[in-house]
C-alpha positions as CSV (number, residue, x, y, z in Angstrom):
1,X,-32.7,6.6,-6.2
2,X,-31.9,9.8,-4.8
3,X,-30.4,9.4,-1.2
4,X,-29.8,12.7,-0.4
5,X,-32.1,14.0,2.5
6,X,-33.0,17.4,3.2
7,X,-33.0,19.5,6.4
8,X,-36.4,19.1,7.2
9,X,-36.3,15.2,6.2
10,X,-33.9,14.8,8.3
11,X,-35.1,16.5,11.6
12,X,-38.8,14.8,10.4
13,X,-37.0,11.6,11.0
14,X,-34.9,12.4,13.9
15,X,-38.7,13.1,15.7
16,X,-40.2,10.1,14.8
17,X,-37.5,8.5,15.7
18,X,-37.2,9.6,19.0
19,X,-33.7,11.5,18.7
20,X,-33.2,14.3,20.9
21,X,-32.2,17.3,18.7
22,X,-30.4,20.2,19.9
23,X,-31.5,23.9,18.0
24,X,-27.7,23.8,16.7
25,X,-26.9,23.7,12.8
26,X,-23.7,24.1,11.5
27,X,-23.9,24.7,8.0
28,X,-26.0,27.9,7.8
29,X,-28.6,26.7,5.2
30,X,-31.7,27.1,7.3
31,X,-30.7,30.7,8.6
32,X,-29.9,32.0,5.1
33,X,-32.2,29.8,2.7
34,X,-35.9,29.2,4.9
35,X,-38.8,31.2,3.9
36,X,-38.9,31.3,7.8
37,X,-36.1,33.5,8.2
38,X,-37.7,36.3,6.2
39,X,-41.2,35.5,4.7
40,X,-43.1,35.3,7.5
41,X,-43.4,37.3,10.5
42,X,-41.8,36.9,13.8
43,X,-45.0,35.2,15.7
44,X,-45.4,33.4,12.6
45,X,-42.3,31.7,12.5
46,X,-41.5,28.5,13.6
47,X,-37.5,29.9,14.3
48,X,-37.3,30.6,18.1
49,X,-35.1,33.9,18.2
50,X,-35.8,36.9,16.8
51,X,-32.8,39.8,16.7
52,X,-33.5,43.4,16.5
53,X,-32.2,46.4,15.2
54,X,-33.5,49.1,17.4
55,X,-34.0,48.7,20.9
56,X,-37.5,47.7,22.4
57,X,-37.9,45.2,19.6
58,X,-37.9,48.0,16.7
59,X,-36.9,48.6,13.3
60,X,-35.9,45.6,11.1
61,X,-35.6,42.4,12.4
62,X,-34.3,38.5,11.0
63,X,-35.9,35.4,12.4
64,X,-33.2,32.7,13.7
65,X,-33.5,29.5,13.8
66,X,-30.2,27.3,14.6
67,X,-26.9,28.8,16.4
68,X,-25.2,31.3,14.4
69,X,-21.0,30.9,14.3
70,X,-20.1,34.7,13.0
71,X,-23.1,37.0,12.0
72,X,-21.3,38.3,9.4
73,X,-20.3,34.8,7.6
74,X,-23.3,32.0,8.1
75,X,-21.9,30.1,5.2
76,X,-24.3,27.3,3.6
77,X,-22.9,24.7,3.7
78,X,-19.7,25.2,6.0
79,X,-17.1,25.0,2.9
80,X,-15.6,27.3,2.0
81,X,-17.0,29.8,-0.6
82,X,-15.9,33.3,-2.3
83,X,-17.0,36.6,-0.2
84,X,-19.1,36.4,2.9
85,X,-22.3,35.3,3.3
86,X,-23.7,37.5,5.9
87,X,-26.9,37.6,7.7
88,X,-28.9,40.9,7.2
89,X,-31.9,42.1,9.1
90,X,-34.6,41.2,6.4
91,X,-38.0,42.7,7.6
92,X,-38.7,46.4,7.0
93,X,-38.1,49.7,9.4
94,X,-34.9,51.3,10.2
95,X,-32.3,48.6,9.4
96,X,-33.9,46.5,6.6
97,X,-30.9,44.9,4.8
98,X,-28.3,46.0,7.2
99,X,-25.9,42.8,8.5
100,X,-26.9,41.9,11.7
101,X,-23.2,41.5,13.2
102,X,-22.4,44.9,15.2
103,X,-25.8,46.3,14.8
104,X,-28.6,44.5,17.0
105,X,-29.9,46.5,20.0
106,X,-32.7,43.8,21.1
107,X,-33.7,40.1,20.7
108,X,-37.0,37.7,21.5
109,X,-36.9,34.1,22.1
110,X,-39.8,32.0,21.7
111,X,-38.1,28.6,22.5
112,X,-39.9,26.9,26.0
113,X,-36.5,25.0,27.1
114,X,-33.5,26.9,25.8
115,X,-31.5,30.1,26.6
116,X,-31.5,32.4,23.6
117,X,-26.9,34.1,24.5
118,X,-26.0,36.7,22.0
119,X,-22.2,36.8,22.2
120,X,-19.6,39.9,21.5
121,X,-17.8,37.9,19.6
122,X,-18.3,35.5,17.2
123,X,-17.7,31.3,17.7
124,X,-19.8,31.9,21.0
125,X,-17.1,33.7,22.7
126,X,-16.9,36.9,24.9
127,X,-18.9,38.8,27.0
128,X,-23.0,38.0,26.4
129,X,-26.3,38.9,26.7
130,X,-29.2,36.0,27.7
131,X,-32.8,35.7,27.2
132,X,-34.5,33.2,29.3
133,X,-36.9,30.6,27.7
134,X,-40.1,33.1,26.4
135,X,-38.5,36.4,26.7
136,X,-37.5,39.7,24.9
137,X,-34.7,42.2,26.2
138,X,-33.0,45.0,24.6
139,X,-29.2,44.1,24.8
140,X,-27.3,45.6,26.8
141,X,-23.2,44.3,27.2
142,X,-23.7,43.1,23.3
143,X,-25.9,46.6,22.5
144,X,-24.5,46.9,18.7
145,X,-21.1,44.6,19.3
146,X,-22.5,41.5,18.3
147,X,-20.7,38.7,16.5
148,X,-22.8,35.4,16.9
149,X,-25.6,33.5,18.8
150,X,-25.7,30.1,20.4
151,X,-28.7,27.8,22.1
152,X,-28.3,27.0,25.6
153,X,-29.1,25.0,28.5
154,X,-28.4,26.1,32.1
């Protein structure tokens, strides 16, 4: 019998279980690999943060879903691998394909509970930008400097 678990198993199991689950994953499969990163649209998506590359929620945009160490290197995983594995904006307009570190000018978060920070540099460090629970802003101390994104809580 096959004992591995997948993502969604696991988190299925953490609700019925009663397991409080933070939006944090640290091993990038779900931001790289989900259908709901770049197959469906941004109020289709389950993920909670959406990052722009034009202001005013323009141009090319990727759907987030878990906490993002270094834009530029979401590894799946977390071991180490040849090259980086970064995250590009994957829905058309100006930007399509693009990496998103160092080139996002706005951002939406859907979530209900948690701050949506996009930090200037990346391991959640530096100066930041927040969007409150069910906002959008245009960035504006992270305007095309940013490195990585983090969940949190007040």
């Amino acid at each position: 019998m096959n004992m591995k678990l997948s993502a969604s198993m696991l988190a299925m199991t953490a609700v019925v279980l009663g397991l409080a689950a933070t939006p944090a994953r640290a091993d990038g499969f779900e931001n790289q690999m989900s259908p709901e990163a770049c197959s469906k649209t941004q109020a289709e998506s389950t993920f909670k943060y959406a990052i722009y590359y034009n202001s005013n929620h323009g141009g090319a945009y990727r759907n987030v879903g878990y906490s993002v160490w270094d834009f530029a290197d979401e590894r799946i995983g977390g071991a180490p691998q040849g090259g980086l594995q970064p995250l590009n904006f994957c829905h058309g307009g100006s930007g399509n394909g693009q990496g998103i570190k160092n080139n996002a000018a706005s951002v939406k978060n859907k979530h209900t509970t948690y701050y949506a920070v996009t930090y200037y540099n990346a391991g959640y460090k530096g100066s930041s930008d927040w969007a409150s629970p069910r906002s959008q802003s245009n960035l504006s101390v992270t305007y095309n400097e940013n490195a990585s994104f983090a969940w949190q809580t007040l």
